[in-house]
C-alpha positions, 0 to 999 in steps of 0.5 A: 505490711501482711503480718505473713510478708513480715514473718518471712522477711523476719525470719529469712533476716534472722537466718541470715544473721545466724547462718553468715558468721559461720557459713560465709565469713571464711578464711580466703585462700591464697593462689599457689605461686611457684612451682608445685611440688605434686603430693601424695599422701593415703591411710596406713602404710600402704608404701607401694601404693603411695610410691606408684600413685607418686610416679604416676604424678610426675608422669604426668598423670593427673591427680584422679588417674594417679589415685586410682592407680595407686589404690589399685595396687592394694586392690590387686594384692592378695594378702591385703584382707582389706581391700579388692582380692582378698579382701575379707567377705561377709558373714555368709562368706561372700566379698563385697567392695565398695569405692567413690571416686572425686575430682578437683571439679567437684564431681564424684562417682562410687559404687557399693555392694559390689561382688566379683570386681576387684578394681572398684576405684576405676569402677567408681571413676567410670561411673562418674565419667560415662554415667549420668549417675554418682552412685551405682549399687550391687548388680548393677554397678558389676553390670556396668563394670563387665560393660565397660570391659572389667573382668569378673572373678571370685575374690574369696582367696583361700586364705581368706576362706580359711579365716572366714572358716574359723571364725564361723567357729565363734561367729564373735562380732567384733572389729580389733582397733588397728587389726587390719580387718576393716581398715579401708586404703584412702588417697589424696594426690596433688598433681603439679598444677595444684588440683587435688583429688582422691579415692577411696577402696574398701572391703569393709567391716570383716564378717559384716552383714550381707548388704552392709555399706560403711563410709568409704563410698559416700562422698563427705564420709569416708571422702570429700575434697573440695579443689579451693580448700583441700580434702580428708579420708578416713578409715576405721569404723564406718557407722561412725564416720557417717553419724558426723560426716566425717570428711565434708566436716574437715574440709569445712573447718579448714575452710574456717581457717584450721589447720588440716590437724587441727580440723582431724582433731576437731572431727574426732572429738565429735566422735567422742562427744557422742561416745564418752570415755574410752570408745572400743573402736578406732577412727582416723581422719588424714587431711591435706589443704590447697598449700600441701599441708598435711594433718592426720589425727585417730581416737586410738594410738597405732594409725599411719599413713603414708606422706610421698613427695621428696622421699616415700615415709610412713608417719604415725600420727598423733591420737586422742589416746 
C-alpha cells in the first residue's frame, strides 16, 4: 500500500473512532402516542404573547404561524423597550430589529439590521418561505418587506426618544442583569401533531453600535430546533450566546440523552468556563424536547418564562447564582 493511501485511511479510522462515540451513539427517540397536547412556552413574562401563541395552537394554526403570531403581539406593544415599536435604538438613535424564524423542516429564515419594520418574525418567515435565501440584511431585507406589503414606519416612540435623550447625557455603556434593556421574546410552540418550531425578535442591546448584531437572529444562537429532538432560545447578552453556539449546543445534549435542563445548565457552564467568578452580565437558556418537557437555566437569578399548555403561568427558573 502507498505510504500516502495508508495515511488517509489511518486517519479517517482514527477520526472515525473519535468522532462516533459522541456524534452517532445518540439517545433514540421515542414516537409521541396519544393525543398531543400543544404547547407553548417563550423567554420572560411575555403573558399575552404566550396566551395568543396558545390559541392560535388549538385553532388549528401550526406551530410556525402560532410563534410568529405571539411574538407579534410584543413586537406591536409600544412599552415593550425590547422589541419591535419601541424598542430601544442605537447609539445615534435609530431602531434596528432583528429576527429568525425555524421550522420542523429543519429550514429557517432571518433578517438583521432592519429599520422601520416592526414585525420581523413574519418578515423573517417570508424570507424563509419566498426567498431563495436564509438571511436578508439592513435595506435589503426592508426592501423586501415593503414588497411583500409590510408597512414602513418610525419605531422610535417618544418614550423611547426620551431615554435615549437622557442617556446620551452619561453615554454609560452598560447592560443592567434582568433590566429589560436587552432581553430578547424567544418562542417555541408544539402544535398537536407534535412538530415543534420557533421564533425569535429582538431590539437588541439598548444603545448598541449602529450595525451591531447580537445572537437572535442567528440560527444555533439565539434559536435551533430540530423537529426529532426538541429546541432551545435564549436571551440576554448576544456576544455571549454566540462564542458557544448556545441553542444548537442544548439541542445536541439533548440529543446525548440530557434532560432539557440539564442540557440549560450544561450551556451556562460553558459560559462560566470561559468567564470565571461572578460574569456582570445575564444569560439564560429556555429548552423544550419532542415529550414537551421543558428546562430553563440563567447565570444570574431573576430570568422567567412563560410555560401555557392547561393554564397560562410564569415560572422562574433556576440560576447558577
Amino acid at each position: 500500500m502507498k505510504r500516502r493511501t495508508f495515511i488517509e485511511k489511518s486517519t479517517a479510522t482514527t477520526l472515525g473512532a473519535l468522532i462516533a462515540p459522541r456524534f452517532f451513539n445518540s439517545k433514540k427517540i421515542s414516537p409521541l402516542k396519544g393525543n398531543i397536547q400543544p404547547l407553548v412556552v417563550c423567554t420572560w413574562s411575555f403573558d399575552k404573547a404566550s396566551a395568543a401563541a396558545l390559541k392560535a395552537l388549538n385553532d388549528g394554526k401550526t406551530s410556525l404561524e402560532a410563534a410568529v403570531e405571539g411574538v407579534a403581539i410584543e413586537e406591536n406593544n409600544p412599552y415593550n423597550t425590547t422589541v419591535g415599536l419601541g424598542g430601544a435604538p442605537d447609539r445615534e438613535g435609530t431602531v434596528s430589529l432583528d429576527a429568525c424564524v425555524m421550522n420542523h423542516l429543519g429550514n429557517c429564515g432571518a433578517v438583521l439590521a432592519v429599520e422601520n419594520i416592526k414585525n420581523v418574525a413574519a418578515l423573517a418567515q417570508a424570507v424563509m418561505e419566498k426567498t431563495p435565501h436564509v438571511i436578508l440584511t439592513g435595506n435589503g431585507a426592508k426592501n423586501f418587506a415593503l414588497e411583500q406589503g409590510f408597512v414602513a414606519e418610525n419605531l422610535l416612540t417618544e418614550e423611547s426618544k426620551l431615554n435615549w435623550e437622557k442617556w446620551l447625557k452619561t453615554a454609560n455603556y452598560q447592560p443592567v442583569i434582568n433590566i429589560e434593556n436587552h432581553d430578547t421574546i424567544g418562542m417555541l410552540c408544539r402544535d398537536k401533531d407534535g412538530n415543534i418550531e420557533g421564533a425569535c425578535t429582538t431590539s437588541g442591546l439598548a444603545y448598541k453600535m449602529k450595525g451591531r448584531v447580537g445572537d437572535s437572529p442567528i440560527i444555533g444562537s439565539g434559536l435551533f430546533i430540530d423537529n426529532q429532538i426538541g429546541g432551545a432560545v435564549a436571551t440576554g447578552m448576544g456576544e455571549e450566546v454566540l462564542k458557544t453556539v448556545g441553542s444548537f449546543l442544548i439541542v445536541e445534549l439533548m440529543r446525548q440523552g440530557k434532560t432539557p435542563q440539564e442540557a440549560c445548565e450544561e450551556a451556562v457552564a460553558r459560559i462560566l468556563e470561559k468567564n470565571p467568578g461572578k460574569p456582570n452580565f445575564q444569560v439564560a437558556y429556555l429548552a423544550m424536547n419532542k415529550q414537551g418537557t421543558v428546562g430553563a437555566y440563567s447565570i444570574h437569578s431573576g430570568f422567567t418564562y412563560m410555560h401555557a399548555q392547561e393554564e397560562n403561568k410564569i415560572i422562574k427558573a433556576d440560576a447558577a447564582f
